[in-house]
C-alpha positions as a Python dict, from the first residue, in 0.01 Angstrom:
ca = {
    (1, 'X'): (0, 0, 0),
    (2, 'X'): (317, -57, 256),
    (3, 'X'): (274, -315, 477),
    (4, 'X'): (446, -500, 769),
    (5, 'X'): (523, -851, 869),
    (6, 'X'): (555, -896, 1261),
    (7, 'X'): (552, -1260, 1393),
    (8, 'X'): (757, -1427, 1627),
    (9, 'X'): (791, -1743, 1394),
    (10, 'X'): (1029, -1756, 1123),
    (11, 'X'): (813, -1963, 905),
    (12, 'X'): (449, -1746, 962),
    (13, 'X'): (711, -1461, 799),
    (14, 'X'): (797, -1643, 526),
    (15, 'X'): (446, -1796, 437),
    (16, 'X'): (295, -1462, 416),
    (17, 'X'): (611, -1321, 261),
    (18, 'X'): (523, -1621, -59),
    (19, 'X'): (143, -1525, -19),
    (20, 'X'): (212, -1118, -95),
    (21, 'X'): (424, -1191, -407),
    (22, 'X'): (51, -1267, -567),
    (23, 'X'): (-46, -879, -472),
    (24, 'X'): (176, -632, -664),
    (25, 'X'): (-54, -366, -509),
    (26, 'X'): (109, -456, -216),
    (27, 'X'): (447, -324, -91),
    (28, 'X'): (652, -536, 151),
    (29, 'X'): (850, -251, 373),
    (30, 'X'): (977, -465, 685),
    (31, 'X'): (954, -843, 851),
    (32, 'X'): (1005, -839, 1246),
    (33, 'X'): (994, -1099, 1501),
    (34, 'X'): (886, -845, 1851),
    (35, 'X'): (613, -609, 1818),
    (36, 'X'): (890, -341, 1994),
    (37, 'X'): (1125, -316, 1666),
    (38, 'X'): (834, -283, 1476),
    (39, 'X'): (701, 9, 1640),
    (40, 'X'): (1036, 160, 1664),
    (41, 'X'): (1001, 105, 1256),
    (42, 'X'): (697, 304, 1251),
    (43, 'X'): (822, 584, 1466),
    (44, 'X'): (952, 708, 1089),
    (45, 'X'): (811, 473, 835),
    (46, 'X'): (446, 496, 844),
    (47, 'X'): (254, 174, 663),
    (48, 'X'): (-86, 135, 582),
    (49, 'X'): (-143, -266, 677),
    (50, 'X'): (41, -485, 918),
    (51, 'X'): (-5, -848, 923),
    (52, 'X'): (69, -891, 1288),
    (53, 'X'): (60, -1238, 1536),
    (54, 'X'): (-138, -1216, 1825),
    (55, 'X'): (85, -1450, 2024),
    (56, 'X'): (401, -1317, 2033),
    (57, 'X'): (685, -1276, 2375),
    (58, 'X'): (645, -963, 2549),
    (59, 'X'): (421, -687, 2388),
    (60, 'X'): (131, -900, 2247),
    (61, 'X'): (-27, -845, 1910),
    (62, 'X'): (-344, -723, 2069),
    (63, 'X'): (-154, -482, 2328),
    (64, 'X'): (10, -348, 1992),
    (65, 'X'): (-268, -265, 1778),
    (66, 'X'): (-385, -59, 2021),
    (67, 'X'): (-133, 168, 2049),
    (68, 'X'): (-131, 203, 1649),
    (69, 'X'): (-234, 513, 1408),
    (70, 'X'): (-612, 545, 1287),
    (71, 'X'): (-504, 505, 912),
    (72, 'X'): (-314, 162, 981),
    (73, 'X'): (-507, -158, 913),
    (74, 'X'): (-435, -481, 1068),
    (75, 'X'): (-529, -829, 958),
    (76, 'X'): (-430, -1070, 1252),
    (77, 'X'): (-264, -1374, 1214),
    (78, 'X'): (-327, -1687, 1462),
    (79, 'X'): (-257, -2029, 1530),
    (80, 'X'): (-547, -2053, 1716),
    (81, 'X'): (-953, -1955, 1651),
    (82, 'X'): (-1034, -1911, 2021),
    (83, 'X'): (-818, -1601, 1992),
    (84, 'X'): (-957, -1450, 1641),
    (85, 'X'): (-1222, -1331, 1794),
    (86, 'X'): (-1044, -1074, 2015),
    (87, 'X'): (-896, -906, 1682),
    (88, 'X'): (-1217, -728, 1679),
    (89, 'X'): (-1202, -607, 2020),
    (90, 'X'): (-898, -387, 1881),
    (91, 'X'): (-1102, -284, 1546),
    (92, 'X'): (-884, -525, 1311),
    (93, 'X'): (-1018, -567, 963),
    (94, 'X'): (-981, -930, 929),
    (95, 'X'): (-803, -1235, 1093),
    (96, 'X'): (-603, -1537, 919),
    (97, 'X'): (-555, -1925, 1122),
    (98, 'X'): (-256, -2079, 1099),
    (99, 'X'): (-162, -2250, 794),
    (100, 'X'): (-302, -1964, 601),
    (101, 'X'): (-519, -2058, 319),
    (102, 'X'): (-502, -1871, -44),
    (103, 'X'): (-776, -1808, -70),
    (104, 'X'): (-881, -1681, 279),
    (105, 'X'): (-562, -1444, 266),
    (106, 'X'): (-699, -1344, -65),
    (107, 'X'): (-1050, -1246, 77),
    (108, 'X'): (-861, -1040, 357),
    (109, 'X'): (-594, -856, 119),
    (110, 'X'): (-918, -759, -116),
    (111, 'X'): (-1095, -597, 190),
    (112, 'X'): (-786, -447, 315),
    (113, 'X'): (-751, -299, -81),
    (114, 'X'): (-1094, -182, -76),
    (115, 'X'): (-1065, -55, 300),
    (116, 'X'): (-790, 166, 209),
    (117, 'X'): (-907, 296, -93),
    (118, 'X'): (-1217, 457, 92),
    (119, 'X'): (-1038, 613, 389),
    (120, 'X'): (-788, 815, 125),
    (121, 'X'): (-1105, 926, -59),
    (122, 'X'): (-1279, 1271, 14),
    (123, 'X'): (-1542, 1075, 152),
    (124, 'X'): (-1409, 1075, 538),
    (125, 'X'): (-1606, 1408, 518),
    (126, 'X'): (-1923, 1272, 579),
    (127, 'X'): (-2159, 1308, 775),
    (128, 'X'): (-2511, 1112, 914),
    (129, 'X'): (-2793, 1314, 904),
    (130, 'X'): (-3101, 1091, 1142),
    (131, 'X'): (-3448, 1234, 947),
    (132, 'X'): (-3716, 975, 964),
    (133, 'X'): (-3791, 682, 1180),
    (134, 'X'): (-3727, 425, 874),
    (135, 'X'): (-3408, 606, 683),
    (136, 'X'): (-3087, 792, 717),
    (137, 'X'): (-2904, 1092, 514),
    (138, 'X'): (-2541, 1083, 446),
    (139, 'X'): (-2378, 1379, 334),
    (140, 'X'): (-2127, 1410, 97),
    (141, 'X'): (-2047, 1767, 7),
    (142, 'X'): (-2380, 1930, -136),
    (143, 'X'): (-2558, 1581, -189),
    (144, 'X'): (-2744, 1384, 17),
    (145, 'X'): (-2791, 981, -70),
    (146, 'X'): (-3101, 834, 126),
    (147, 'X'): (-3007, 526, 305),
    (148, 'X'): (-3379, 294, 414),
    (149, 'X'): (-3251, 108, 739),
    (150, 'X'): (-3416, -179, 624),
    (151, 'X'): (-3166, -244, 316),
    (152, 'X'): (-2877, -179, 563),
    (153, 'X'): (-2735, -486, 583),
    (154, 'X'): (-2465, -426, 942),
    (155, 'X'): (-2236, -185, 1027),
    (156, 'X'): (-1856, -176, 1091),
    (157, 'X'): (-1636, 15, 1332),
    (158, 'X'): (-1309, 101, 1224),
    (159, 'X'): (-1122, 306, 1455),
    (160, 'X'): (-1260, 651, 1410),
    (161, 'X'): (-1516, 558, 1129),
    (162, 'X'): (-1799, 358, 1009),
    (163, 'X'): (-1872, 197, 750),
    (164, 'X'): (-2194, 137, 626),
    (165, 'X'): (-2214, -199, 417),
    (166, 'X'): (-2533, -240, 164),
    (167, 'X'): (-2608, -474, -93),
    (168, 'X'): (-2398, -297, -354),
    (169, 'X'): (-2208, -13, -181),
    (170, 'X'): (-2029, 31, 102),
    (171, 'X'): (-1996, 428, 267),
    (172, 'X'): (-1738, 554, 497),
    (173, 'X'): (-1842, 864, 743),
    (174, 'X'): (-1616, 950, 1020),
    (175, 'X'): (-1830, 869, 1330),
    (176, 'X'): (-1771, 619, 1623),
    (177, 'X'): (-1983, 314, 1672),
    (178, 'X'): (-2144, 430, 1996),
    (179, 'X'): (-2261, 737, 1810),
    (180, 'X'): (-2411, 595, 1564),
    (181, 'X'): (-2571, 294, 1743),
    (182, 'X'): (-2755, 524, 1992),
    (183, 'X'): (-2923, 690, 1686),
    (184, 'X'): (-3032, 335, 1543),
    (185, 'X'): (-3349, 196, 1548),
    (186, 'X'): (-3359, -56, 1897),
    (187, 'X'): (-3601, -294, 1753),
    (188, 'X'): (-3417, -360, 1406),
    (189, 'X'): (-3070, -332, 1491),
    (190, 'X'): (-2827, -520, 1780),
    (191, 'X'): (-2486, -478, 1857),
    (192, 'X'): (-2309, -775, 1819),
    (193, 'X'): (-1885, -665, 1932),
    (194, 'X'): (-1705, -405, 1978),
    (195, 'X'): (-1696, -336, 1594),
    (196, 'X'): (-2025, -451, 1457),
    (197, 'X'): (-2395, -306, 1463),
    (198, 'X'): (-2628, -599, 1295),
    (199, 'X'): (-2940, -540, 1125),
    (200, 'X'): (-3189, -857, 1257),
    (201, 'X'): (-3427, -873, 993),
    (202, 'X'): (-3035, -946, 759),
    (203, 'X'): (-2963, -1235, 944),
    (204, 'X'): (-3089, -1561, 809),
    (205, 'X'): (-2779, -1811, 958),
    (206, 'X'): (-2551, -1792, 1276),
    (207, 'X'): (-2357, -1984, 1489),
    (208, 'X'): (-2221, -1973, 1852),
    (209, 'X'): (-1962, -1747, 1722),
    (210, 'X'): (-2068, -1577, 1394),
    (211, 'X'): (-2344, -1450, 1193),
    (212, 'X'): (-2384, -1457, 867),
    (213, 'X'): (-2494, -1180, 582),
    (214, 'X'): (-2482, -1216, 263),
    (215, 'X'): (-2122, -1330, 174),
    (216, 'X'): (-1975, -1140, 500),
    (217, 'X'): (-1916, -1352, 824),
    (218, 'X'): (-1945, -1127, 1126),
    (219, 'X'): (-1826, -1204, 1456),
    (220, 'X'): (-2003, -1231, 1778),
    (221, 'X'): (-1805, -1073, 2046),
    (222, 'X'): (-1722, -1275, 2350),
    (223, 'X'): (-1867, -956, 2553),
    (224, 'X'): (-2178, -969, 2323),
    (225, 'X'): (-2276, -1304, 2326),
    (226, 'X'): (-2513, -1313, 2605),
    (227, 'X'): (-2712, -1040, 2476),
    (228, 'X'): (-2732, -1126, 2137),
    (229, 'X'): (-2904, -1507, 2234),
    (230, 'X'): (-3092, -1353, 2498),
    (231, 'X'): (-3241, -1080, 2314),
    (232, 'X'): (-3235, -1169, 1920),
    (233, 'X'): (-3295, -1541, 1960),
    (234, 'X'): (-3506, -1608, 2225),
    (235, 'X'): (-3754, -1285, 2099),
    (236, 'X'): (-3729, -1524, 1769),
    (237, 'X'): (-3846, -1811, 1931),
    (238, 'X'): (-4112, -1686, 2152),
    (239, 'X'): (-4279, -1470, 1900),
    (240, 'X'): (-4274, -1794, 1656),
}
């Protein structure tokens, strides 16, 4: 996988520049300090992750990322967590804090592996099929795999596609969100950001700004959050 470096600060570059020599699956391609030079880069040199700041002089790392390619992933990088949650606004795959952790840039570099892997398979020809009030059909080819809502643990936007995320598999259909959501079950599943679809009866911890699945943290969007207490936890606590 190519991948970029753009941050304004000389020292973000070189952390994650000592972080990627751990990831030989990784190719280093380019390190820029304005979001402009790098997509003058990309004009020609197409890269399949960029490991962008969100706070950067003039174009912003949010402003950026939307102007990017559907096959280009970005994992955010930020000195400060009132901001990660608007990398999901622009369908980012995961976001870093300043000083970066190993092992949280590890956790993001293994979903952005994973991530890739399934939009270069044959896969992206998908498609939902809605049959039954409790379970969904995904095509692949000339097979069908059964999918029960109810062991659907949430769903993730990624540009053009969605991923569905179960216990032990994860499937990749090109669809939007809003298509998909519409088609859902009301009563069982919520839309938590611009990138997530939540299955309630899956969430057993949460916070002001996250819910919690499994091993996956899953962010509540700032446009979301209303909804989701209104809705999901106050229906909890008055049907208790």
């Amino acid at each position: 996988m190519k991948c970029l470096i753009v941050d304004d600060e000389p020292l973000a570059r070189a952390g994650v520049r000592i972080h990627l020599k751990d990831y030989p699956a990784l190719e280093l391609v380019g390190c820029f300090n304005r979001a402009a030079d790098a997509a003058a880069y990309l004009l020609l040199n197409p890269v399949d992750l960029i490991f962008l700041d969100i706070q950067m002089p003039g174009v912003s790392g949010i402003d950026f990322a939307r102007s990017l390619g559907k096959t280009t992933m970005v994992i955010f990088i930020t000195a400060h967590v009132e901001y990660a949650l608007e990398s999901y606004e622009v369908d980012a795959i995961d976001y870093l804090v300043k000083p970066i952790h190993p092992e949280r840039f590890q956790r993001a570099v293994t979903k952005a592996i994973g991530y890739s892997a399934l939009l270069t398979q044959q896969n992206l020809g998908n498609s939902i099929e809605f049959a039954d009030p409790d379970f969904l059909f995904v095509r692949s080819e000339r097979q069908f795999l059964k999918v029960y809502f109810k062991e659907l643990l949430f769903i993730e936007g990624l540009k053009d596609y969605v991923i569905l995320h179960l216990k032990d598999q994860r499937l990749m259909t090109a669809m939007n969100l809003k298509a998909i959501h519409q088609k859902l079950p009301e009563h069982l599943f919520i839309r938590v950001s611009k990138s997530y679809i939540v299955n309630t009866a899956q969430i057993k911890v949460f916070d002001n700004n996250s819910i919690y699945i499994n091993e996956n943290e899953i962010p509540i969007g700032n446009n979301y959050r209303s909804f989701f207490f209104e809705t999901f936890v106050n229906n909890k606590l008055l049907n208790r």
